[in-house]
C-alpha positions as CSV (number, residue, x, y, z in Angstrom):
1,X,-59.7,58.3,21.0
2,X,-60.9,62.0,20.6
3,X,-58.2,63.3,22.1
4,X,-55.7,62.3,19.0
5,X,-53.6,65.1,18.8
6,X,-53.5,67.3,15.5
7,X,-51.6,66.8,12.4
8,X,-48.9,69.5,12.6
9,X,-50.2,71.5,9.6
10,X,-53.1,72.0,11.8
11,X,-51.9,72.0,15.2
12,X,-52.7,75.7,16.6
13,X,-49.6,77.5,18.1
14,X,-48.8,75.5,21.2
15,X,-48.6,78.7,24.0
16,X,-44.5,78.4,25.5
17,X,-46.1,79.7,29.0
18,X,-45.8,77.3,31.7
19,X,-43.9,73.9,30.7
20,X,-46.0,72.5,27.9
21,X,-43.4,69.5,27.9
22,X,-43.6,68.8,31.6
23,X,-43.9,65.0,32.1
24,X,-43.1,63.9,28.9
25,X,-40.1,61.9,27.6
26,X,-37.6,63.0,25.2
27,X,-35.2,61.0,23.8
28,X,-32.8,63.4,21.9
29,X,-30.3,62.0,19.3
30,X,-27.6,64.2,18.2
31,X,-24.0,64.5,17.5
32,X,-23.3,68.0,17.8
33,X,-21.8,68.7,21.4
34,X,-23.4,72.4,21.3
35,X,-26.3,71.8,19.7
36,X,-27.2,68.9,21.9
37,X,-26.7,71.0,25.1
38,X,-28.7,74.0,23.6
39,X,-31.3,71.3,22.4
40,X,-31.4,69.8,25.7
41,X,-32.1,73.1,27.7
42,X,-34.7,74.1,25.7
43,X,-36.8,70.5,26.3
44,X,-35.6,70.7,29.9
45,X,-36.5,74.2,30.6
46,X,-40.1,73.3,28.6
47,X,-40.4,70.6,31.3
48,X,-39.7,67.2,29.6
49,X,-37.3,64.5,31.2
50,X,-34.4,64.4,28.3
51,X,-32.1,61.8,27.5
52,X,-29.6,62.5,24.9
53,X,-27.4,60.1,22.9
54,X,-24.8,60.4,20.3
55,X,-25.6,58.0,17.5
56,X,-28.5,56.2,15.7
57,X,-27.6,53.3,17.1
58,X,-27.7,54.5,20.7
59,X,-31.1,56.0,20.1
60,X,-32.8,52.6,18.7
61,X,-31.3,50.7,21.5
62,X,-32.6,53.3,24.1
63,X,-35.9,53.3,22.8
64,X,-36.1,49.4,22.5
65,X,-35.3,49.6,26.0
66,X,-37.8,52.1,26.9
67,X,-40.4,50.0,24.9
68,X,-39.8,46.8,27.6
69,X,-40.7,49.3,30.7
70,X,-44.1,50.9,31.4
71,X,-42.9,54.6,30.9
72,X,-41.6,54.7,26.4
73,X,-40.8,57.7,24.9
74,X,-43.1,60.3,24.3
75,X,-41.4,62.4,21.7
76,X,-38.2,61.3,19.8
77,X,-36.3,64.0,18.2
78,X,-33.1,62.7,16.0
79,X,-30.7,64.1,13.5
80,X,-31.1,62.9,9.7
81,X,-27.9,62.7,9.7
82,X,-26.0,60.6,12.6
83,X,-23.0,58.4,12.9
84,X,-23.1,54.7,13.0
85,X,-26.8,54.6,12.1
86,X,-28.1,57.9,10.6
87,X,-31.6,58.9,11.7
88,X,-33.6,57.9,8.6
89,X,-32.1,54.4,9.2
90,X,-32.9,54.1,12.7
91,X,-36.7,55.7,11.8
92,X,-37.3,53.1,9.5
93,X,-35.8,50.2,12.2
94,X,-37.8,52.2,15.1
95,X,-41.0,51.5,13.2
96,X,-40.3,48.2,12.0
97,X,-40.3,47.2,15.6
98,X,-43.4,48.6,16.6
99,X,-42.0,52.1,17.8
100,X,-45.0,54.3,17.4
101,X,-43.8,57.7,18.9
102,X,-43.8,60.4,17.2
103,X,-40.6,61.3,15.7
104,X,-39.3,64.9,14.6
105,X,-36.3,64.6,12.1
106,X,-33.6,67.6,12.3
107,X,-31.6,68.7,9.6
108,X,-29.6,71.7,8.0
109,X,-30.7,70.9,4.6
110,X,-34.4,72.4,4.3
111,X,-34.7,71.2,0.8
112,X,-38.4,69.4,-0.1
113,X,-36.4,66.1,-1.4
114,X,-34.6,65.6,2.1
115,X,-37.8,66.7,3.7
116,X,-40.0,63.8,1.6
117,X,-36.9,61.2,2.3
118,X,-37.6,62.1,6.3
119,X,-41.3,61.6,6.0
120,X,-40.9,58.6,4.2
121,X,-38.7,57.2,6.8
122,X,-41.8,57.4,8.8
123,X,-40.7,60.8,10.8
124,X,-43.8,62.9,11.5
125,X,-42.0,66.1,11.9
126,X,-39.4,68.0,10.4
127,X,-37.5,70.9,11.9
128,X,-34.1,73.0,9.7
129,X,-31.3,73.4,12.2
130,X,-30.2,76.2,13.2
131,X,-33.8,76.5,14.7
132,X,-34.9,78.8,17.7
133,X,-35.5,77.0,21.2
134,X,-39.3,77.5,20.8
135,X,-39.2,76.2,17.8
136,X,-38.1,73.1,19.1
137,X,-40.5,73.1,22.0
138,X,-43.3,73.5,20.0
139,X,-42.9,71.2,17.1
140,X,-43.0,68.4,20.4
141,X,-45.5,70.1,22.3
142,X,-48.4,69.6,19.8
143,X,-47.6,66.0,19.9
144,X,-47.9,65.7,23.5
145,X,-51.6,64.2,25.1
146,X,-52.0,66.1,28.2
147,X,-51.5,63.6,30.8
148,X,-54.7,64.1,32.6
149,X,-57.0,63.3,29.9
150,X,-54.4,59.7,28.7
151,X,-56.6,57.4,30.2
C-alpha cells in the first residue's frame, strides 16, 4: 500500500514522545540476562507488548507460533550471535517459512563484513550493542504501521 514504511536510510527520526511502540509486538531474542532486561524496558516503556527468549531456537519456535494466531510479530529483534541457533541461522529459517517481519540484528562487532552477513541473512536492520535505549526504540519504531491507518 502507500503507507509502506521507509527504508531505514530514509526513515526521518522517529520522535521518542508518547509510546511510538504502543500496540506492537516484540519478540526479543537475547542471551544476556542484563542486556535483555535493559532491552526489554526500553520496548516496554516505548509501549510494545515484549516477549523475550533466550536462544535462536526459542525465537523461531515462538514466532512459528505467533504465525498460526491472528496477532504475529510486529518487530523481531535478535542477537547475531545466540546459543543453540545463532540469529543469522534462525533469520535465514524465519524467512524460509514465510516470516515476513521485519527483523533488526544486534551485535558488538560493527564491522561492514558482519553487518553484510546480517543483511544477507535477510535482517533489515542492524543495531552495535552497547546501544542507547532510544536507539533501540527507534530502529523499531520506523518499522511500525500505525495501527489506525493497517487496514
Amino acid at each position: 500500500g502507500e503507507n509502506a514504511p521507509l527504508p531505514p536510510s530514509s526513515a526521518p527520526d522517529v520522535p521518542l514522545m508518547g509510546r511510538p511502540l504502543a500496540g506492537q509486538r516484540v519478540i526479543l531474542a537475547e542471551d544476556d540476562d542484563d542486556n535483555r532486561t535493559f532491552m526489554e524496558r526500553a520496548l516496554a516503556g516505548a509501549g510494545a507488548e515484549v516477549s523475550c527468549v533466550r536462544d535462536g531456537q526459542e525465537a523461531v519456535e515462538l514466532i512459528l507460533a505467533s504465525l498460526d494466531f491472528e496477532r504475529p510479530f510486529d518487530v523481531v529483534v535478535l542477537n547475531a550471535k545466540l546459543p543453540r541457533l545463532d540469529g543469522l541461522a534462525a533469520t535465514v529459517m524465519l524467512r524460509a517459512l514465510g516470516c515476513d517481519a521485519p527483523i533488526i540484528a544486534l551485535s558488538t562487532d560493527p564491522g561492514g563484513p558482519h553487518r553484510e552477513r546480517c543483511a544477507l541473512a535477510g535482517c533489515d536492520g542492524f543495531l552495535v550493542k552497547p546501544m542507547a535505549p532510544e536507539a533501540l526504540v527507534q530502529a523499531c519504531a520506523q518499522w511500525v504501521v500505525p495501527r489506525a491507518n493497517a487496514a
